[in-house]
C-alpha positions in Angstrom: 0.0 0.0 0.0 1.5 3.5 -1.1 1.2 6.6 1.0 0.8 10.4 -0.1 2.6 12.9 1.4 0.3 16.4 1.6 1.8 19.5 3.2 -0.5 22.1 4.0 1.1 25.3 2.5 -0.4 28.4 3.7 0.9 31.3 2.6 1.4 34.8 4.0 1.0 35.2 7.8 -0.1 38.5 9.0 2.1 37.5 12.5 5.1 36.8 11.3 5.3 39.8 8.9 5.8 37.9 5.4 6.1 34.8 3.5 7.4 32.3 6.9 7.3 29.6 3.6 10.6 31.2 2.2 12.3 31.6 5.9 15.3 30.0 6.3 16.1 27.6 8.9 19.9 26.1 8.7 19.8 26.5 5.0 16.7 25.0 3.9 13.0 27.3 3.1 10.9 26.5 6.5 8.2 24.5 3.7 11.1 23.0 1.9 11.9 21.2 5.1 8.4 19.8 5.6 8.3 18.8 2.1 11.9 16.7 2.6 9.9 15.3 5.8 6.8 13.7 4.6 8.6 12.8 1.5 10.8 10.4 3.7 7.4 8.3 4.4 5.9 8.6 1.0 5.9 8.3 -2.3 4.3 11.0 -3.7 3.9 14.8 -2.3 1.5 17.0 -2.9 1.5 20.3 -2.0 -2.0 22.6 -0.9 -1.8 25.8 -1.2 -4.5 28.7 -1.3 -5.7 30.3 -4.5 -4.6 34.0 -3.5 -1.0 32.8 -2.8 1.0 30.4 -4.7 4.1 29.5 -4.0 6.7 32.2 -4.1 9.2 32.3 -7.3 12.5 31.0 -6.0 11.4 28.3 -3.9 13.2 25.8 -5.0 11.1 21.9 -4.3 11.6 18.6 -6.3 10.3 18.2 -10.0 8.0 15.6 -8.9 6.0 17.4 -6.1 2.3 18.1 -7.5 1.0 21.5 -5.8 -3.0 21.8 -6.0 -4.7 25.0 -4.4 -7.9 24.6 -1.6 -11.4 24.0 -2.5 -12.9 26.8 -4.2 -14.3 29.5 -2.6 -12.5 28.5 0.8 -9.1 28.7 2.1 -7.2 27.5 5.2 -6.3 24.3 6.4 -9.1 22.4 6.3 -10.1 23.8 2.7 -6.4 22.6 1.9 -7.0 19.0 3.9 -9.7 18.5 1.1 -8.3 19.5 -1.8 -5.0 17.4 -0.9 -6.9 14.6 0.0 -8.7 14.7 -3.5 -5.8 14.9 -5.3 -4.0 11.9 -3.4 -3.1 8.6 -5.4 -2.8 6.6 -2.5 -5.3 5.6 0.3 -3.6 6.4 3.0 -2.5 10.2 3.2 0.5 11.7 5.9 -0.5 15.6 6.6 1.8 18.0 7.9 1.7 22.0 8.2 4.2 23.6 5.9 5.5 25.4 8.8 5.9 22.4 11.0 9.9 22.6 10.0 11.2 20.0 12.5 9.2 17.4 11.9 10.7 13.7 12.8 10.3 11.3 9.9 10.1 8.6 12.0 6.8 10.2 13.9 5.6 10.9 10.7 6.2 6.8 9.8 4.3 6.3 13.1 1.4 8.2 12.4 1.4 6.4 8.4 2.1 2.8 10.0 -1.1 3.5 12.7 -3.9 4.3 9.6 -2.6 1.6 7.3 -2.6 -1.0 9.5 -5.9 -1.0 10.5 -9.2 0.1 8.2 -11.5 1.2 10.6 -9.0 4.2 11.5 -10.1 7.6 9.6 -7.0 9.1 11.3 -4.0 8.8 13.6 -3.2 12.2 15.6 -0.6 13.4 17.2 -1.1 14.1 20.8 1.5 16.8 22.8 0.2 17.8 26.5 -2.8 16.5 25.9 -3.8 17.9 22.4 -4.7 17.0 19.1 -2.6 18.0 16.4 -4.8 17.6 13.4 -1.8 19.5 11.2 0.4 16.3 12.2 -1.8 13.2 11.3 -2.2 10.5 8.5 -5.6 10.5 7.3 -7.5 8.2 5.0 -8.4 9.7 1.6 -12.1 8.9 1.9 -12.0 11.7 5.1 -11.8 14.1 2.0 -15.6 13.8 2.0 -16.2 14.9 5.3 -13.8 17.5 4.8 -15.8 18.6 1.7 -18.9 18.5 3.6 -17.7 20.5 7.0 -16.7 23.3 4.3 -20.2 23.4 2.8 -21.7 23.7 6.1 -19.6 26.6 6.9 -17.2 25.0 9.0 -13.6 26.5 8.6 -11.9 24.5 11.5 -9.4 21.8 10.8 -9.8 20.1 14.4 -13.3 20.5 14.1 -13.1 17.8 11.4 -11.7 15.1 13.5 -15.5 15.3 16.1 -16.8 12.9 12.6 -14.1 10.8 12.1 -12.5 7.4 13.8 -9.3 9.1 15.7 -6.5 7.4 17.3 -4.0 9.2 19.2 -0.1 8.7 19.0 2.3 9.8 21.6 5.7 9.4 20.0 8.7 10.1 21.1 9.2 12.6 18.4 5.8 14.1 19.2 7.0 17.7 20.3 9.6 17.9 17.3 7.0 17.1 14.7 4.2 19.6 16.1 5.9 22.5 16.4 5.2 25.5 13.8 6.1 29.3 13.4 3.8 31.7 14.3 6.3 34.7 14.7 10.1 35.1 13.8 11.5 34.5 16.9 9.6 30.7 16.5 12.4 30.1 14.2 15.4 30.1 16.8 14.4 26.6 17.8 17.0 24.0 17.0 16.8 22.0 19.2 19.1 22.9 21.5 17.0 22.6 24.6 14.8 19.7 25.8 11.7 20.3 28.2 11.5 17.3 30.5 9.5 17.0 33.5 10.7 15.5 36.7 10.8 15.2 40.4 12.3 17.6 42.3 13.8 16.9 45.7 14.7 19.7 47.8 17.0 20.3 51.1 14.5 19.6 53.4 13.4 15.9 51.5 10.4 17.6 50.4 9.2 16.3 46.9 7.0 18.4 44.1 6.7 15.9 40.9 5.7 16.7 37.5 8.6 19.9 37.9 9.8 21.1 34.1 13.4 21.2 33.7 14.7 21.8 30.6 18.0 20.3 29.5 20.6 21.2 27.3 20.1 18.5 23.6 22.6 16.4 22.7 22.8 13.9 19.5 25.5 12.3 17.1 26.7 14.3 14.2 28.1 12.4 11.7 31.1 14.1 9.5 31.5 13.7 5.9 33.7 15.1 3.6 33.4 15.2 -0.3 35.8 16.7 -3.0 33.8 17.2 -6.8 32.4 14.0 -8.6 33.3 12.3 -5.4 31.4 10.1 -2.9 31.5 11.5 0.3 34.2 10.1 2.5 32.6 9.6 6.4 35.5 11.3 9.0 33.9 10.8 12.0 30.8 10.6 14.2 30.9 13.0 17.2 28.8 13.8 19.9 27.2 17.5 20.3 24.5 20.2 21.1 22.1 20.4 17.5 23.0 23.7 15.7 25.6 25.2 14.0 26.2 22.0 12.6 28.7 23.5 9.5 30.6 25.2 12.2 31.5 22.2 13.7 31.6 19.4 11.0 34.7 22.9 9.1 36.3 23.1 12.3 36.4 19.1 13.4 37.8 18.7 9.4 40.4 21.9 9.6 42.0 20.6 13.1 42.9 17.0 11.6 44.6 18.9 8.6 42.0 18.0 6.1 40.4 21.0 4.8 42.0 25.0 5.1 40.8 28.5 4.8 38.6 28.9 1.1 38.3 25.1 0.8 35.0 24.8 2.0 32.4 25.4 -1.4 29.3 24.1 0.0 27.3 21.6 2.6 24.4 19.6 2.7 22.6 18.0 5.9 21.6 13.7 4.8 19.1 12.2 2.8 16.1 12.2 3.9 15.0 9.1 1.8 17.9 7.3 3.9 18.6 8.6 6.8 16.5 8.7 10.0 17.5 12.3 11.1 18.8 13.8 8.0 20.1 16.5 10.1 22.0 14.8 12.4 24.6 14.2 9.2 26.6 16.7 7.5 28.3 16.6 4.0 31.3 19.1 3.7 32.0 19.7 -0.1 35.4 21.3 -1.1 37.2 22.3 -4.0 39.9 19.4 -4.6 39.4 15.7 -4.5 40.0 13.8 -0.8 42.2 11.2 -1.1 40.7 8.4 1.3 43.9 7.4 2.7 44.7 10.7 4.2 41.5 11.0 6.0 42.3 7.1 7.4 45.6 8.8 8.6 43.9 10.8 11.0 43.3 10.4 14.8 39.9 10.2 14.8 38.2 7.0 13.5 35.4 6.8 10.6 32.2 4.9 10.9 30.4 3.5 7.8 27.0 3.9 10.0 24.3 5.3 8.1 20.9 7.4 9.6 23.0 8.3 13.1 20.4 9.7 15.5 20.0 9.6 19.1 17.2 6.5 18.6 19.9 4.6 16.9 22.4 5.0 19.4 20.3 3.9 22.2 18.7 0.8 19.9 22.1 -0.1 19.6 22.8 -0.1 23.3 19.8 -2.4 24.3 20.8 -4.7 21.8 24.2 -4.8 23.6 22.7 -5.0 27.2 21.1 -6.4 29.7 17.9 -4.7 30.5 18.2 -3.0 34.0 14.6 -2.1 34.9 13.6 -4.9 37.5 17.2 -4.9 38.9 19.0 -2.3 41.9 18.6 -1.4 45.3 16.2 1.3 46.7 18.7 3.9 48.3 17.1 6.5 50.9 17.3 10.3 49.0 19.9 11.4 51.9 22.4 8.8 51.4 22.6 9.7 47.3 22.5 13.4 48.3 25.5 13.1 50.2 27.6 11.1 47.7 28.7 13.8 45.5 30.5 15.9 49.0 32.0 12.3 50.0 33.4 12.4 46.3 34.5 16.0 46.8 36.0 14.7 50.0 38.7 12.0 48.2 39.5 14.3 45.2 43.0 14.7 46.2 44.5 15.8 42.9 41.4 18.2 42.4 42.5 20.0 45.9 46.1 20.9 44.1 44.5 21.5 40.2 40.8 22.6 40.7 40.6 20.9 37.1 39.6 17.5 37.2 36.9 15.4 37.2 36.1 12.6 39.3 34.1 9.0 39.1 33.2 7.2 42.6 31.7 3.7 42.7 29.3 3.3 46.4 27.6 1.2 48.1 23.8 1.5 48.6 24.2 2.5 52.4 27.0 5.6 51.1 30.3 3.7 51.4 32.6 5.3 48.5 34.4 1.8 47.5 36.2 3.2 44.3 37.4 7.0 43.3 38.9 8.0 40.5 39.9 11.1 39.2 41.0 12.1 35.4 41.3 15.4 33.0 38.4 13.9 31.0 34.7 12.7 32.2 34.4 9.9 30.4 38.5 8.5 31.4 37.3 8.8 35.3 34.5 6.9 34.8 35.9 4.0 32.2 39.0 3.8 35.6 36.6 3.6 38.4 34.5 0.9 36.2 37.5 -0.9 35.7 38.8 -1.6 39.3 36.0 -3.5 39.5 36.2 -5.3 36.1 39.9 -6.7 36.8 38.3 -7.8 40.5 35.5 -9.6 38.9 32.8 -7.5 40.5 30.6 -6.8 37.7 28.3 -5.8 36.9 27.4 -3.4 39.4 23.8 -3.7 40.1 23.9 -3.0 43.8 25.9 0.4 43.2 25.4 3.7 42.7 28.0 5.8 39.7 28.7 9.0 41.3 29.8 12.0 39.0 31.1 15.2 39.2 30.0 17.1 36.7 27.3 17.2 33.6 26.2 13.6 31.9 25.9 12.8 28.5 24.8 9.8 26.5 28.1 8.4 26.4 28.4 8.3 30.4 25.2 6.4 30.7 26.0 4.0 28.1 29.5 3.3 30.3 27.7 2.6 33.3 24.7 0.7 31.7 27.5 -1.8 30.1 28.6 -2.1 33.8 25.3 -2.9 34.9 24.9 -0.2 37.3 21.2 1.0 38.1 21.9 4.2 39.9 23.7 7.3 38.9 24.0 10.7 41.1 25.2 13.8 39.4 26.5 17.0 41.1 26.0 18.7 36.9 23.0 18.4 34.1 22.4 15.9 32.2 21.9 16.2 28.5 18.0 15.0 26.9 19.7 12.0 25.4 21.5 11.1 28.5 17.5 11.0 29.7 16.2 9.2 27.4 18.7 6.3 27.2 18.7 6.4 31.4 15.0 5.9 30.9 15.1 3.3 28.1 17.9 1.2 30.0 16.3 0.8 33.2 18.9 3.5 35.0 17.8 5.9 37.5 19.4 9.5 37.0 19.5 12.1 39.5 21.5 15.3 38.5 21.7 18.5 40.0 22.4 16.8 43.3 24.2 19.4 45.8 22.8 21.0 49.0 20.8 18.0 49.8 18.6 18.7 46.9 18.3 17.2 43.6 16.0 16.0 40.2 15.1 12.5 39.7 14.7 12.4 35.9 13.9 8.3 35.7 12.8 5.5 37.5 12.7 7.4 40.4 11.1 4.2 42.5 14.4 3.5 44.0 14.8 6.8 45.0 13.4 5.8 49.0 11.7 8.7 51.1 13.8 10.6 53.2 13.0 9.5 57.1 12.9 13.2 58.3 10.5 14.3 55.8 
């Protein structure tokens, strides 16, 4: 069974001051990035668009995308819905709003994979704090009846539509991604940068509020490639980072190993969307002279032949290599993990004469430190700590709690969930993919832990209640 891609185009918005369509976000046209994300699920796009605005000159989308303007006499997205869904070759229809610029193929897959596989279904919605996102959906092509009908009874409302039809609603994990749009300029700084998350908060005194937001700083994979003309693209590295500025890094990564200099840089492109899961967690570096392939297998950092790198992968990849870690660990009283991170501070020796060094510590569930270890680099202190207890046999650590002093990341989780541990206490932040993988694996995370206080972003059930609360 095929699928149509339909992106609801708009046009001018009195709010944001002119054509948002043609605004550009990290180098693509804010609907040229919608387009690229239905057309990852489909095969076929069509584009809506209303009568009084077509699509601005200059706006450069595939050959093959068919554009169709809303019913006659009506405009706006449901006068759009039904002129797409007329014009559709394939029963099942994925809908997105043409200024819905992050949207997550893989949500957008969901929402397809929901409608097809089951005929009843008029729709599958997407559902973010609780509302319905009718401008993120799959639809079937017979809803283009209803549509028709809604109009003719004066109905201009797109989520009025979905009170006649069959509607399920999907929380992915993608969900917030995929439904946000642009209203106003300032809508397109988002890039994903920051995660909202919501968690428990533990203060001084033991007292808990739940359902706190915290918002924490993004982190995915970038991976590097590097192409000279005519030439497939050689893949450098894959590197961890914050999303944006993507070129910035992927130029700076390539002129530090000696690959590329000043004026070799003539363009860049993010993945393919057809291919790749998160086209923009891959960047292509083009420049003006052939690479020769040994040269880049010279350099220090290694290559990987991995293709579609996104945070999902990484974590898939990691509960394939694990056990899972959900049903397993101790329950450890909230003052006993709130004091680790000063009884760590208390044995960093060589961070008394530096003030520049991190430090891992390995503890019992009643607070005894068993194992400290202190490096230069996060990620050293922890794999040293880990491995006094892999060369005494004692892993993995289910009965422990990872203690660390600063900020966690994906790849620190990932350490201590090969080592089996179910606990980790952080004095720093964790990154949203450090949460989500902590989440997925079974781990509990607490970060921010310092003054007795602390957040409990997962599994906080073995997080036990403090006696003096």
């Amino acid at each position: 069974m095929g699928t149509t891609g339909l992106v609801l185009a708009g046009g001018a918005s009195r709010r944001f001051g002119s054509d948002k369509r043609v605004a550009p976000v990290e180098g693509r046209p804010l609907l040229r990035r919608a387009v690229d994300a239905v057309a990852a699920v489909s095969d076929e796009v069509v584009v809506a668009v209303a009568p009084a605005r077509p699509l601005p000159s200059g706006l450069a989308l595939p050959s093959d995308v068919r554009v169709v303007t809303d019913a006659p006499g009506h405009e706006g997205p449901l006068a759009g819905l039904a002129a797409g869904l007329a014009a559709a070759s394939h029963d099942v229809v994925v809908v997105l709003g043409g200024d819905h610029g992050w949207a997550d193929p893989a949500t957008l897959a969901t929402l397809r994979d929901r409608v097809a596989g089951d005929a009843e279904v008029d729709a599958a919605v997407l559902e973010v704090d609780g509302r319905r996102q009718p401008l993120a959906a799959a639809y079937r092509r017979r809803v283009g009846e209803v549509a028709r009908a809604r109009l003719a009874a004066g109905e201009l409302r797109l989520v009025a539509l979905l009170d006649d039809l069959r509607v399920v609603t999907v929380s992915a994990p993608g969900a917030e991604r995929t439904a946000r749009d642009v209203d106003v300029p300032a809508d397109l700084d988002h890039d994903r940068r920051t995660t909202p998350v919501r968690v428990t908060a533990i203060d001084g005194t033991g007292r808990r509020e739940v359902d706190v937001v915290d918002h924490l700083a993004g982190e995915e994979p970038l991976r590097i490639l590097v192409a000279g003309p005519g030439q497939e693209p050689i893949a450098v590295t894959t590197t961890m980072r914050t999303p944006g500025h993507e070129l910035d890094l992927a130029v700076g990564l390539l002129h530090a190993e000696g690959i590329v200099r000043g004026g070799d840089v003539t363009a860049s492109r993010q993945g393919d969307v057809l291919t790749d899961a998160r086209p923009d967690d891959t960047i292509v570096v083009e420049v003006r002279a052939r690479i020769d392939p040994a040269v880049v297998a010279e350099r220090h950092l290694p290559a990987t032949a991995s293709c579609g790198v996104c945070g999902r992968a990484s974590i898939d990849d990691l509960l394939a290599a694990t056990a899972p870690l959900h049903d397993l660990g101790p329950t450890v009283d909230w003052p006993v993990l709130a004091s680790l991170p000063a009884a760590l501070r208390d044995h960093q020796r060589a961070f008394d004469v530096t003030g520049g060094l991190h430090a891992t510590g390995i503890a019992r569930p009643d607070g005894e430190l068993l194992t400290v270890r202190e490096d230069i680099g996060r990620h050293n202190a922890l794999d040293a700590a880990i491995g006094v207890h892999v060369l005494a046999e004692e892993v993995p650590l289910t009965d422990h709690v990872v203690v660390l002093s600063g900020r966690v990341g994906f790849e620190l989780v990932q350490k201590v969930a090969v080592a089996g541990a179910t606990i980790i206490v952080a004095v720093g932040a964790p990154s949203d993919l450090a949460v989500r993988t902590a989440d997925a694996v079974g781990i509990t995370l607490c970060g921010f832990v310092r003054d007795g206080g602390g957040n409990v972003y997962t599994h906080p059930r073995r997080v036990g209640a403090d006696p003096l609360s």
